[in-house]
Structures are given as C-alpha cells and as structure tokens.
N, C-alpha and C positions, 0 to 999 in steps of 0.2 A: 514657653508660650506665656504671654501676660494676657493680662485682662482686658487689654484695648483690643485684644483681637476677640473677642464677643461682642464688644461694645453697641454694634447695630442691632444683635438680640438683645442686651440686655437694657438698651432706650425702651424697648416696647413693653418693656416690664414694668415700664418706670410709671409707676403715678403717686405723686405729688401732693397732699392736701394742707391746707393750712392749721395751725394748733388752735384755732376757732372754731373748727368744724363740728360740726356734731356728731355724738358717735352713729346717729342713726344715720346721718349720710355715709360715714367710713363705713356701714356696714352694708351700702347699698354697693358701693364701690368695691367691696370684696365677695360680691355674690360673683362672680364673674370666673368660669370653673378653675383656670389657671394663675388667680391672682391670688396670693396670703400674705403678702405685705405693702404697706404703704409708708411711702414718708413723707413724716411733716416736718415742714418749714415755716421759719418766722416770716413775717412782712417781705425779709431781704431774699428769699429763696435760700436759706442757710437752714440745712440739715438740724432740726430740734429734737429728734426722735421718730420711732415705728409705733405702728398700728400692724395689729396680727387678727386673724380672725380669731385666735386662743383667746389673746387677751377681751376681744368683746362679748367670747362666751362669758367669758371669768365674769364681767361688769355685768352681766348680765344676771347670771347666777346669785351676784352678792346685792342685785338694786331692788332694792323696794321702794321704789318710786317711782317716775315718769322720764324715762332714756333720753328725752329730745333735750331733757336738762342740762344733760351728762356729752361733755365738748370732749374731742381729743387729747385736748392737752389733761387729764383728768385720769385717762387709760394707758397713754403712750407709755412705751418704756423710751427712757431720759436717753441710757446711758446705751452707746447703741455698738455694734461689733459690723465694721464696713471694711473696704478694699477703696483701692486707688488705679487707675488705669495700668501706673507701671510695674504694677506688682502680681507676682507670678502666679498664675494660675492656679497650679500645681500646690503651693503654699496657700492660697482661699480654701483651693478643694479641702484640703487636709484639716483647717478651721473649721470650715464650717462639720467635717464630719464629727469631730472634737465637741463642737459644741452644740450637734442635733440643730444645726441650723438646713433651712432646705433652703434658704433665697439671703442675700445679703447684699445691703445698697454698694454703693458704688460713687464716690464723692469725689470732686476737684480739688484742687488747691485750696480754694476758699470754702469749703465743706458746702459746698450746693451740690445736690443729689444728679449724676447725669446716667443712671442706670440701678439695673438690678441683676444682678448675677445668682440666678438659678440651678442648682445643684446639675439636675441632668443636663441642662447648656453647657456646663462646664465639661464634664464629663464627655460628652460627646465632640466638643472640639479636642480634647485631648488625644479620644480614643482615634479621630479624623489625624491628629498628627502623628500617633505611633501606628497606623496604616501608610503612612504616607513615608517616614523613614524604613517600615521594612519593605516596601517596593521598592526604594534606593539602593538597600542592601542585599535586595536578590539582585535588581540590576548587575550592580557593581560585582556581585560574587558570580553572578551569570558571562560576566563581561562586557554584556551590550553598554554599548556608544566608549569603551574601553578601549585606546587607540594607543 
C-alpha cells in the first residue's frame, strides 16, 4: 500500500503557512484539536520547513520579549523528515515510529507540500487492507466463487 492511497485524508491535514508568518498566527492555527504540524513554504509554495506546537511551547518558554516579533521562519525546524506519494506506507509507518514522529508532510516532485500523513491514518488504512486480504483468504480456503 503507498501513500497516495490516503492522499484525500491526508490534503485535509494539509495547512500551509508562509516562513513570514508570525509565530502567534502559527499558534492560532494549531489550536485546532487534531492539528500539530504545519508547513511552511517560501513565495514559490516549496516545502521550507515545520512548525510543531512543541516547538512554540519551546519559544515560548525561552522569550523574554514580545511573541508577535517572533516569525516562523525563527522557530521552524529547517531540515525536515517527509514521504512522497509513491512511497510505501508501510516504510513511513515504520519511520515515523523510529523517529516519535505522529504526522509527517507529504511533498511532490518539486518539494511543494500536498498532504499530511498522520500516524493513526496510516495505521488504519493498513489495518483496512490486512482485513480485506484475510476475507480473500477464508474465501479462497472456503472455496466460494472457486470454480
């Protein structure tokens, strides 16, 4: 199973902000119960890094100043750990559990962000495909439509 087959959950995961933003808007946009990551992009919509609600506790924790200051690009982390449509499910899952990741973007060709792949999304389509091959396999050892 690859990653394009979540693809329509994982657009709705998808929000976008530019590395301009404020961190107090990015933190407006992740009050929202089932979102913890965002990604920013430059001018061109190309993938520049995530925004986590960790990291704007962290900024938060170390500012002694006035937050509206304090822009994305400032908190993002740079260098970022994503997936590609054709690439196996199966192999994300296993990543992200490696690296305590629960959400991880999801980039085209041209590194524009076109989803978010969510731990339990994934999980759940897989667990939907090993139901679905052992219904085959009692079929098939049942005999039905066996001719």
């Amino acid at each position: 199973m690859r990653v394009a087959s979540i693809l329509s959950v994982a657009r709705e995961r998808l929000v976008a902000i530019q590395v301009d933003t404020s961190l107090t808007e990015a933190a407006q946009l992740l009050c929202s119960r089932h979102r913890a990551l965002l990604v920013v992009c430059d001018s061109k919509g190309t993938m520049t890094g995530v925004i986590t609600k960790t990291d704007i506790v962290w900024q938060v924790s170390r500012c002694h100043g006035v937050l509206s200051d304090v822009r994305v690009a400032d908190v993002m982390t740079a260098v970022v750990t994503y997936c590609k449509q054709g690439d196996s499910l199966h192999d994300v899952l296993a990543l992200m559990h490696l690296r305590d990741f629960v959400h991880i973007p999801i980039i085209d060709e041209e590194s524009r962000p076109c989803g978010v792949v969510n731990a339990r999304d994934a999980l759940q389509a897989l667990l939907g495909e090993v139901e679905d091959e052992e219904a085959l396999l009692r079929a098939y050892v049942a005999g039905i439509g066996y001719r």
